[in-house]
C-alpha positions as CSV (number, residue, x, y, z in Angstrom):
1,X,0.3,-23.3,7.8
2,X,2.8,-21.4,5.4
3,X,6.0,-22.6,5.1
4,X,7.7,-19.6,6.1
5,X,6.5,-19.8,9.6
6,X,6.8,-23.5,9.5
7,X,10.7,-22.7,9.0
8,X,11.1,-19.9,11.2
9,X,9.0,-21.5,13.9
10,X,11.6,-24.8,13.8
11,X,13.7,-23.4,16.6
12,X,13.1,-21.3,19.3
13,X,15.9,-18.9,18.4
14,X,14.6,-18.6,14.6
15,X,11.1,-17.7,16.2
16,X,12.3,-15.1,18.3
17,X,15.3,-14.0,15.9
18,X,12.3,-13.4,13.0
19,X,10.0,-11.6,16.2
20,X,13.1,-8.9,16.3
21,X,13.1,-8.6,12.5
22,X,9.5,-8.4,12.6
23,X,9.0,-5.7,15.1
24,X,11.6,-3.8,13.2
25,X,9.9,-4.0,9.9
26,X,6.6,-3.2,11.4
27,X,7.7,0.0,12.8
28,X,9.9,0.7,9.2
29,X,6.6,0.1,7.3
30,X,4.3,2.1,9.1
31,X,6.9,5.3,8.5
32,X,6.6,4.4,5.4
33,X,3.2,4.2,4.8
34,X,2.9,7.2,7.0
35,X,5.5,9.4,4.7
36,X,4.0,7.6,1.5
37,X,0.5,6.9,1.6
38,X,-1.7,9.4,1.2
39,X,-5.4,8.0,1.5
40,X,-6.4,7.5,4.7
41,X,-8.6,4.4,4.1
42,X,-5.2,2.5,2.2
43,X,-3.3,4.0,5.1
44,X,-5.4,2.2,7.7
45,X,-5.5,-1.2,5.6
46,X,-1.4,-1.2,5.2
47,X,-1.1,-1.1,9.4
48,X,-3.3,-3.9,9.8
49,X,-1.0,-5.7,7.1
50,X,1.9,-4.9,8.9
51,X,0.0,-5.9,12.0
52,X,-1.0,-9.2,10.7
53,X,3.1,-9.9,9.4
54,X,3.7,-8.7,13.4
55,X,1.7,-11.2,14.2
56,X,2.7,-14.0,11.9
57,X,6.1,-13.1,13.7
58,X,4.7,-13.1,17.5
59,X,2.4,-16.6,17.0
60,X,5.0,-18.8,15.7
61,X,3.4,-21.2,13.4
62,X,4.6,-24.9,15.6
63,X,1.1,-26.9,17.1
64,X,4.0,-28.7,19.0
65,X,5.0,-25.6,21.0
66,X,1.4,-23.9,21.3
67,X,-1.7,-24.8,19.5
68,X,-3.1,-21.4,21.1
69,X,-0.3,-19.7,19.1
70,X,-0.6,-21.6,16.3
71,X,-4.6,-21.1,15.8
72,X,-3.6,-17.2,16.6
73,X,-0.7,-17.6,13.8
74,X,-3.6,-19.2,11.1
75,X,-5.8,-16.2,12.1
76,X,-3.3,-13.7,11.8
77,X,-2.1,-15.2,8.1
78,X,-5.8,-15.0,6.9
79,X,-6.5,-11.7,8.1
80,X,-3.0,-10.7,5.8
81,X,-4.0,-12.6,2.7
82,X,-7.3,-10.9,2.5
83,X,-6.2,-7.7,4.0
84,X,-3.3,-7.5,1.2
85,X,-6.0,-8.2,-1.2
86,X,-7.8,-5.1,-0.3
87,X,-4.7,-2.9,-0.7
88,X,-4.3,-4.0,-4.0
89,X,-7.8,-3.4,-5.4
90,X,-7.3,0.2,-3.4
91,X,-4.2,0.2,-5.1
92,X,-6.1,-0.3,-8.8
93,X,-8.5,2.4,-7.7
94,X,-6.1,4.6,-7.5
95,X,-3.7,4.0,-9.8
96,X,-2.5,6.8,-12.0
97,X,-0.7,4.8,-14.6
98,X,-0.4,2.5,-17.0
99,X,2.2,0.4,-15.5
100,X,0.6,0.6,-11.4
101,X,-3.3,-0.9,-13.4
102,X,-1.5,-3.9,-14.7
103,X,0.3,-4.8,-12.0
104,X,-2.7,-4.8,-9.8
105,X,-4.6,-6.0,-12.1
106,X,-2.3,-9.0,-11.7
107,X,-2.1,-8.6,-8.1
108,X,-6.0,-8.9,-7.2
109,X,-6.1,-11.5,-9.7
110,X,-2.4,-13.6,-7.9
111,X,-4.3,-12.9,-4.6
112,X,-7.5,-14.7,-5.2
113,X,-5.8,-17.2,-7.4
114,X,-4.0,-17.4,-4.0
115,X,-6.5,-17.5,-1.6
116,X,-8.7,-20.0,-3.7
117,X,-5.9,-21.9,-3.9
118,X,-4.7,-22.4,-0.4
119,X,-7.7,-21.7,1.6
120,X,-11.0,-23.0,-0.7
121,X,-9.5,-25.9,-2.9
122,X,-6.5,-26.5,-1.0
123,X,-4.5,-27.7,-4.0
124,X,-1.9,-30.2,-4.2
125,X,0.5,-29.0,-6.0
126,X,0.4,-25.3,-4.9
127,X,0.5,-26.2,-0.7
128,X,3.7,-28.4,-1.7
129,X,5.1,-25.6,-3.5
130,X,3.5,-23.1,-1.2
131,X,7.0,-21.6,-0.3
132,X,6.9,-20.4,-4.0
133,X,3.7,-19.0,-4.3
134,X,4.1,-16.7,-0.7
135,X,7.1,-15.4,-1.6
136,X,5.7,-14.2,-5.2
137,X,2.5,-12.9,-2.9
138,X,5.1,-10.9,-0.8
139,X,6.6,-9.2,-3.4
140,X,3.2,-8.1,-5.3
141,X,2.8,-6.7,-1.9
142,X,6.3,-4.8,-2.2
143,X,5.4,-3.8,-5.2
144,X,2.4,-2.2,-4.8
145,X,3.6,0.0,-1.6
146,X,6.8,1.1,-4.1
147,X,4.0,2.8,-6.2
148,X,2.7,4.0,-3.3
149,X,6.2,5.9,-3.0
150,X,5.8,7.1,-6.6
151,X,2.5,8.4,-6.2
152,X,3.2,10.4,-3.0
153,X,6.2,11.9,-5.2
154,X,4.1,13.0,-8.2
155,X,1.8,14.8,-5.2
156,X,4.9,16.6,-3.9
C-alpha cells in the first residue's frame, strides 16, 4: 500500500476525482511518448507505465471498499515500480550525455534502493516515510521522460 492511494482512496469522491485526473494524464503521456520517444522497445515500456498509474487510479488502494480492487491496486503498483525501473536502465542505454548517465545512473540505483526497500526488507523507517520516497520515485520518472523530449529534439 502507498500512501498516495491510501489518501486518494479515503473518499469516494477523491477515488473517482484522481480516476478523471488519471485517465487524463494517461492519454497526455502516451502523446507524449508517442511525439518523444523514439525506440520502440522504451515506447512500449512507457504505456505500460502509464497503464499501471491508470490502474493505480482505477483500483483504489481501500481493503474496506474492495479487497478485489485493492489486490488489483498492489498488482498494478508492482508492475509500475519495476516497469519504471526498466525505463530508466533503457534510459542509461541510451543516453547521449553526460547529464541524462548520471541521472539514471541514480535513477536505477533510487529504484532498486526503492523496491528493496518497500517490497524485500520492508523497512521501518522508509514505509512510515513512504509518502517521501514515492514522490522522489515519481519525479526520477518525470525526469527521465523530459530527456526523452531532449533527445527526440537533437533527432529533429
Amino acid at each position: 500500500m502507498s500512501p498516495i492511494s491510501i489518501y486518494v482512496a479515503l473518499r469516494p469522491w477523491t477515488a473517482v476525482l484522481y480516476g478523471i485526473v488519471a485517465i487524463i494524464m494517461t492519454a497526455m503521456g502516451i502523446r507524449y511518448i508517442n511525439n518523444c520517444v523514439t525506440h520502440k522497445g522504451k515506447r512500449f515500456v512507457y504505456y505500460i507505465v502509464f497503464i499501471c498509474i491508470l490502474g493505480c487510479a482505477v483500483c483504489p488502494c481501500n481493503s474496506e471498499w474492495s479487497m478485489v480492487m485493492f489486490k488489483l491496486h498492489n498488482l498494478f503498483a508492482i508492475g509500475l515500480m519495476l516497469m519504471v525501473l526498466i525505463s530508466f536502465g533503457l534510459g542509461l542505454m541510451e543516453a547521449r550525455f553526460s547529464v541524462q548517465r548520471i541521472v539514471s545512473i541514480v535513477s536505477i540505483c533510487y529504484a532498486i534502493f526503492f523496491i528493496v526497500s518497500y517490497l524485500v526488507l520492508r523497512l521501518k523507517f522508509f514505509t512510515m516515510t513512504l509518502f517521501i520516497w514515492e514522490n522522489a520515485f515519481i519525479y526520477l520518472l518525470l525526469t527521465n521522460l523530459y530527456f526523452e523530449m531532449l533527445n527526440s529534439k537533437i533527432d529533429t
